[in-house]
N, C-alpha and C positions, 0 to 999 in steps of 0.2 A: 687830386683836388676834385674834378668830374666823380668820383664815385661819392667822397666827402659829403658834397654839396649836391650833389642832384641823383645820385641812385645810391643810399646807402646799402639799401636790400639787394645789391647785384654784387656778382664777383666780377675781379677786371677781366677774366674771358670773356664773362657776360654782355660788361661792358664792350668790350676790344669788335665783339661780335655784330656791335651795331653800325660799326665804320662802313664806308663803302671802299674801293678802292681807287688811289688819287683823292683822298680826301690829303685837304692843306690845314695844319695846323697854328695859329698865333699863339702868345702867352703873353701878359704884361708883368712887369717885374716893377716894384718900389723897393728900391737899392738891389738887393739880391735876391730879395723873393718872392717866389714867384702868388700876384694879387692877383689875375683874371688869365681866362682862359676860354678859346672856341673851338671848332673846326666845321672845314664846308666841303663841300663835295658835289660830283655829280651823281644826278642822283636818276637813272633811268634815261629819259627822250632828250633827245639832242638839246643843250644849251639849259637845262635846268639844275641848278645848285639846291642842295639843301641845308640850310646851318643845323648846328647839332653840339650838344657838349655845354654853352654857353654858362660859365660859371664864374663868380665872380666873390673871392672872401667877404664874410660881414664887413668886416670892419672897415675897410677901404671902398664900402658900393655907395654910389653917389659922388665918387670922388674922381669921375673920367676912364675907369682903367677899364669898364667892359665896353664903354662908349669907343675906345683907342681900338679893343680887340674885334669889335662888328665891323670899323670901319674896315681894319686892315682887310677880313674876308671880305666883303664885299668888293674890295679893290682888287681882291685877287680872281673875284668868280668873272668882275666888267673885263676884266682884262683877256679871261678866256673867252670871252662872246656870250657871256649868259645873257639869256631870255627872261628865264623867272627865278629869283631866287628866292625858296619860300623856310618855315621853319612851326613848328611847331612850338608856339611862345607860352610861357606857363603866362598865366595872369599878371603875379606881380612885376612879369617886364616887359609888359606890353608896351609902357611910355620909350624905354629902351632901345625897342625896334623901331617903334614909332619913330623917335628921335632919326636912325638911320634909313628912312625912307620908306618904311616896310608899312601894310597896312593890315587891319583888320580882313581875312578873307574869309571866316567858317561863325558860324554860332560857337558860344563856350561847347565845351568837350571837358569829360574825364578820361585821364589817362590812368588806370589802376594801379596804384602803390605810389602816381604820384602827385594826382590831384588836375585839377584845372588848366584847361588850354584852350589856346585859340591856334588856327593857322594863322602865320601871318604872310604877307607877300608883296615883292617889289617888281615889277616889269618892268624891263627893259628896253 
């Protein structure tokens, strides 16, 4: 679904290559399959998470299930003592993060091949 929806131009090595390790994964399911998708990790200096992956089918976004999957990492990064948990938010889900506490931290950015970003970031 991550490659699908947010790197079609990479292969899953490529992908798989971006993980850190001890990253935690969510999914959300309507009935059996699987609508949205995260994962967080630490990422570097003590107490810092990064979100990464966040992806969420057309047809179901707007309909709670990537709002269920930020929550869940989130709750799992407070749970480890995070300090900052930040993320690289493409534009169109800025309101998304917003919604889960996370703010505007950087000027827009391109990310090449795959458009527009902002950092975003939650302190804890």
């Amino acid at each position: 679904m991550r490659q699908a929806i947010l790197r079609p131009h990479e292969t899953l090595e490529e992908l798989a290559a971006h993980e850190s390790p001890g990253s935690f994964a969510v999914g959300a399911f309507d009935a059996e399959e699987l609508v949205a998708v995260g994962m967080i990790g630490p990422d570097g200096q003590s107490g810092v998470w990064r979100i990464r992956g966040m992806a969420t089918v057309a047809a179901v976004r707007g309909r709670g299930a990537g709002s269920a999957v930020l929550a869940a990492l989130l709750e799992h990064a407070t749970a480890q003592d995070a300090k900052r948990i930040w993320c690289n938010a493409r534009i169109a889900a800025r309101s998304l993060y917003e919604r889960g506490g996370l703010q505007v931290a950087s000027e827009e950015f391109d990310v090449p091949a795959i458009g527009p970003h902002y950092v975003m970031e939650r302190l804890l």
